[in-house]
MIVEX-297209 format. One record per residue: residue in one letter; x, y, z of N, C-alpha, C, O in turn. Coordinates in steps of 0.1 Angstrom, whole numbers, padded with zeros to 4 digits, always signed. Atoms other than C-alpha are relative to their C-alpha. Example, Ala and Ser with C-alpha at 12.3 -4.5 7.8 and 13.67 -1.06 7.14 Angstrom:
% MIVEX-297209
A+0009-0012+0000+0123-0045+0078+0009+0012+0000+0019+0012+0007 S-0009-0011+0000+0137-0011+0071-0008+0011+0008-0003+0022+0009 
END
This chain:
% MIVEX-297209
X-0010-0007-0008-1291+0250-0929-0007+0009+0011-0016+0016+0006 X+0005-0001-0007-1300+0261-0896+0005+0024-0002+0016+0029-0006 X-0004-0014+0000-1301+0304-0896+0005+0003+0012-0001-0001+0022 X-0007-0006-0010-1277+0321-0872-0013+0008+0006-0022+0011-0001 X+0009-0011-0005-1298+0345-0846-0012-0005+0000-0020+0000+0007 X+0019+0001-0002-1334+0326-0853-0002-0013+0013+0007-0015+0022 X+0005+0006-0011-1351+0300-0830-0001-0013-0010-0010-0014-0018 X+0001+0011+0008-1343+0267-0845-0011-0011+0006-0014-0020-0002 X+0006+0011-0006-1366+0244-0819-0005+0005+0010+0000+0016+0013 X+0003-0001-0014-1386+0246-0787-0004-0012-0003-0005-0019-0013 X+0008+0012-0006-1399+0220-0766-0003+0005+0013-0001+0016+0016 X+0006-0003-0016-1416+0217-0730+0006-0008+0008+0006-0020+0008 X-0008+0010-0014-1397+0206-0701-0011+0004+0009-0017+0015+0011 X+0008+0003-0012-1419+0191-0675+0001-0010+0012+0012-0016+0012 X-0008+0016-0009-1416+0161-0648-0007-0011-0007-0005-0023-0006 X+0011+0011+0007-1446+0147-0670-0002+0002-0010-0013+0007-0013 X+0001+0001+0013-1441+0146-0702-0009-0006-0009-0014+0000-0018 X+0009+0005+0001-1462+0119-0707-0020+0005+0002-0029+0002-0005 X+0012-0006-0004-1493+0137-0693-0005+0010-0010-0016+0009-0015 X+0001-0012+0006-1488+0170-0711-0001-0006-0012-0011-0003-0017 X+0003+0002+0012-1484+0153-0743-0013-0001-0002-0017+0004-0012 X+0015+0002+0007-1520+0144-0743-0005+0013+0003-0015+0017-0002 X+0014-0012+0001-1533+0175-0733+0005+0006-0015-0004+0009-0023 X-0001-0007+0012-1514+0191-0761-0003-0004-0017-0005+0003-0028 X+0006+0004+0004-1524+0165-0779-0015-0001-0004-0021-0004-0015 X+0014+0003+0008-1558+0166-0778-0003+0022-0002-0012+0026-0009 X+0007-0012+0000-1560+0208-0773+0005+0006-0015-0001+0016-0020 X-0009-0009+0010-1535+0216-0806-0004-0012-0008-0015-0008-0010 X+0004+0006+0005-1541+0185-0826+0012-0008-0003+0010-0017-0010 X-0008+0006+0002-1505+0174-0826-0002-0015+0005-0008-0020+0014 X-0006+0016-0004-1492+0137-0828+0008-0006+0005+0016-0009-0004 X-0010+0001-0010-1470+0126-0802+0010-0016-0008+0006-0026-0013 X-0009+0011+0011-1438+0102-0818+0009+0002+0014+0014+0012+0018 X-0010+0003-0013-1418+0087-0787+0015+0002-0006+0019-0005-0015 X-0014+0001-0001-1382+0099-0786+0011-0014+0011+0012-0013+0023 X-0003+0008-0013-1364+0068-0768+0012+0008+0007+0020+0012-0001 X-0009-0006-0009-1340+0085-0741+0011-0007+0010+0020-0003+0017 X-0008+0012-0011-1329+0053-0724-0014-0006+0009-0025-0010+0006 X+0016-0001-0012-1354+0048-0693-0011+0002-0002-0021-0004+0002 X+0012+0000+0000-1377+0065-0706-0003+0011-0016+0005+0015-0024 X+0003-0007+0013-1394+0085-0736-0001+0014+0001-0008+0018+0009 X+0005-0012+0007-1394+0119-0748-0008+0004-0011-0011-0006-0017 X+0012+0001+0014-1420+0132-0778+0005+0012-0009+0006+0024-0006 X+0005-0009+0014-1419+0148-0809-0012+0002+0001-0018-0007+0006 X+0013-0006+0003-1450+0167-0816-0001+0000-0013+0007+0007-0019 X+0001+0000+0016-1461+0159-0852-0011+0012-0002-0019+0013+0008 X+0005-0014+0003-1478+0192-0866-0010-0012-0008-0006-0023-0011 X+0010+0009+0009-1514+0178-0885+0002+0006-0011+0005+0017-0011 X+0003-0008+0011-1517+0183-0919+0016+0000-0007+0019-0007-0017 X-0016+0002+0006-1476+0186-0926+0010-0011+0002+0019-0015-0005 X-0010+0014-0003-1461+0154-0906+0012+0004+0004+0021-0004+0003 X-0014-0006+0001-1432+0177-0896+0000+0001+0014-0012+0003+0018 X-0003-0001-0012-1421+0178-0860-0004+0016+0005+0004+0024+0000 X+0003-0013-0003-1435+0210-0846+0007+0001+0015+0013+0012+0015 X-0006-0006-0011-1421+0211-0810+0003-0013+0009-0001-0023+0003 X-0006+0009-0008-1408+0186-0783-0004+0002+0011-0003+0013+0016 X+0006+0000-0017-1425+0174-0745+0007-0010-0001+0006-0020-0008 X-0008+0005-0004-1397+0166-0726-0002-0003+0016-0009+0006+0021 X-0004+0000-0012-1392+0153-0690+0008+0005+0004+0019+0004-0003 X-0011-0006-0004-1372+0172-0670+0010-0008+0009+0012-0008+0021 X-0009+0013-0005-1347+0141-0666+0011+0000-0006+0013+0010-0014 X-0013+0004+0009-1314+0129-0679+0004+0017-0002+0005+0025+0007 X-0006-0014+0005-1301+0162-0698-0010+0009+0007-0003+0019+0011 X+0011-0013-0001-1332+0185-0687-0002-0001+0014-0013+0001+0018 X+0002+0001-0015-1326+0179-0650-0001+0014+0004+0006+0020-0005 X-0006-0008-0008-1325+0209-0631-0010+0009-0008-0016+0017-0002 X+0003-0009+0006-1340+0227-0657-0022+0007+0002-0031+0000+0004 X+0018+0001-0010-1381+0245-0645-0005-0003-0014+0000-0004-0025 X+0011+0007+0011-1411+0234-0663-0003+0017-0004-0008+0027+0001 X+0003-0014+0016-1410+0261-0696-0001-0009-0009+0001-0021-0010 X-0004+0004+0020-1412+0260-0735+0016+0004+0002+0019+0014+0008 X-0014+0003+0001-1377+0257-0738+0008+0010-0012+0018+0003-0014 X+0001-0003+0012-1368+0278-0769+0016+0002-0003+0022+0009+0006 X-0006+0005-0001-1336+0268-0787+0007+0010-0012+0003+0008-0023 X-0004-0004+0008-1313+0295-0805+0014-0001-0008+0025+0001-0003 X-0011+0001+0008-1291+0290-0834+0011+0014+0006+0008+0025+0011 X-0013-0009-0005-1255+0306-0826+0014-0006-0011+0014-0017-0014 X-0010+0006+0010-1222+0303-0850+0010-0002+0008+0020-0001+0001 X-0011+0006-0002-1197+0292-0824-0008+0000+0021-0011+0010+0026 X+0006+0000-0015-1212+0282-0783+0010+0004+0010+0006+0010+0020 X-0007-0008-0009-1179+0291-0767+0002+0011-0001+0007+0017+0009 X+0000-0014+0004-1179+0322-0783-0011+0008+0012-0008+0016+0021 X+0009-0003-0009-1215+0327-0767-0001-0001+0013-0007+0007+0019 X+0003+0001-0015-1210+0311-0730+0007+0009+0005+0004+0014+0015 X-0008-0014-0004-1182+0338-0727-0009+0012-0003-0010+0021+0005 X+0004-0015-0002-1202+0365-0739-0018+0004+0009-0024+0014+0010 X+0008+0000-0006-1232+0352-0717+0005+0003+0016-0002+0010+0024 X-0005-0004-0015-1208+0353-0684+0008+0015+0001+0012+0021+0011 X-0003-0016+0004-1197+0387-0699-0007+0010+0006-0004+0019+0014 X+0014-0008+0005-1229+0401-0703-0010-0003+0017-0022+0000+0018 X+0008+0006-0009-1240+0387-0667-0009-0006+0003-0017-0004+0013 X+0004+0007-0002-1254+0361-0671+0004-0015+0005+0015-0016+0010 X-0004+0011-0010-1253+0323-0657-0003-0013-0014-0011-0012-0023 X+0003+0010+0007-1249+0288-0676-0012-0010+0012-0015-0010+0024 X+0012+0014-0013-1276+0260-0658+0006-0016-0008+0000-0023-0016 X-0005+0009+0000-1255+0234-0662+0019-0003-0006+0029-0002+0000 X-0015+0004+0011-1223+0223-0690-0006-0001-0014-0017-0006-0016 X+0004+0001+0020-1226+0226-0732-0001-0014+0003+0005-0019+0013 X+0002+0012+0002-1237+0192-0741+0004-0001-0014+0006+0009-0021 X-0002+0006+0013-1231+0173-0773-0015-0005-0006-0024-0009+0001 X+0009+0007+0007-1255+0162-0795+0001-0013-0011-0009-0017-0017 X-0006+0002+0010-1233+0141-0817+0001+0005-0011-0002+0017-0011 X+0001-0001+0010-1231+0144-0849-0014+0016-0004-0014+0025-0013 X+0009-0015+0002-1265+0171-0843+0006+0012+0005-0001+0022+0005 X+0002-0014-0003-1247+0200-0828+0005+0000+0012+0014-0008+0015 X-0003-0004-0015-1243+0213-0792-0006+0010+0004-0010+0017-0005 X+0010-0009-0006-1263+0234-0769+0004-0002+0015+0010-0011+0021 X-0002-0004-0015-1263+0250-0732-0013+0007-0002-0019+0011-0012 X+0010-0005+0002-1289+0262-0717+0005+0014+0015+0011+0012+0026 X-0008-0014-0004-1282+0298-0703-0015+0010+0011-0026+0007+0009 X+0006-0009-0007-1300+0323-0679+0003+0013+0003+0013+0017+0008 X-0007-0019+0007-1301+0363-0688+0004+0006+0012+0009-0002+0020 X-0001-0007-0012-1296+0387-0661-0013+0006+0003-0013+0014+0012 X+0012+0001-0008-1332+0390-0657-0007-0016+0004-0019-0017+0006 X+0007+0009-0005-1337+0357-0648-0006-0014-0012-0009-0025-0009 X+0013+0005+0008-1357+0343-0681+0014-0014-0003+0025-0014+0001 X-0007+0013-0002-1342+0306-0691+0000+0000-0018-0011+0004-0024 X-0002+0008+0013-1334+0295-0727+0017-0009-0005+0027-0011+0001 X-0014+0006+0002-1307+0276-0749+0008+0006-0012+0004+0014-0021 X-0004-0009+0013-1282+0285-0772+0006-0018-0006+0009-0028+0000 X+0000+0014+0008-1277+0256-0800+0007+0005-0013+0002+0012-0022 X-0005-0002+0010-1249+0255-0822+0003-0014-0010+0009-0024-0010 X+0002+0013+0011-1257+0236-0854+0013-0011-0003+0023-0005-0004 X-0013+0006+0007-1230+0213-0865+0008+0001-0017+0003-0003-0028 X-0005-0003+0013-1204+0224-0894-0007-0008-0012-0011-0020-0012 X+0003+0010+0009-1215+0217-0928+0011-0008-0013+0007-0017-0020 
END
């Protein structure tokens, strides 16, 4: 069960995903596991030693258009319209439309009123 308030995922949005993988690859020791996306691949990062998905290098394509080359970091929330109102409340801005995930969930990815970029990701009921 995903905890309300923590940081359930990051990944790296970049235009080269492909590239960055290896460096993070060879500098962190992760294992890169192709996400297919359609056109083209996204990566899981395998952590050494546990086998467990440690973080995601993404292209900034398809869903991650528009979005700048960051770590991405991805926070649990218990209802997303609850939050995009209390983000345009609170003055802040959406960078794009909530997406679906199917069956995983839903997420937007939001911009504070200083500027800094992340997502809010609400788990799917259990």
């Amino acid at each position: 069960m995903s905890k309300i308030g923590t940081i359930g995922w990051i990944d790296l949005t970049v235009p080269d995903a492909t590239g960055v993988r290896d460096f993070y690859a060879s500098v962190v020791g992760w294992t890169p596991s192709a996400v297919d996306m359609g056109e083209y691949s996204d990566y899981n990062m395998i952590s050494p030693g546990t086998g467990e998905p440690a973080a995601g290098v993404c292209h900034a394509r398809g869903g991650n258009t528009g979005i700048p080359a960051c770590w991405m970091i991805y926070i649990n929330v218990a209802n997303l319209d609850d939050s995009i109102r209390a983000v345009k409340a609170g003055g802040g801005k959406l960078i794009g439309e909530a997406r679906s995930m199917g069956a995983h969930g839903r997420f937007c990815f939001i911009e504070d009123p200083a500027g800094a970029v992340c997502a809010l990701f609400e788990p799917p009921a259990s």
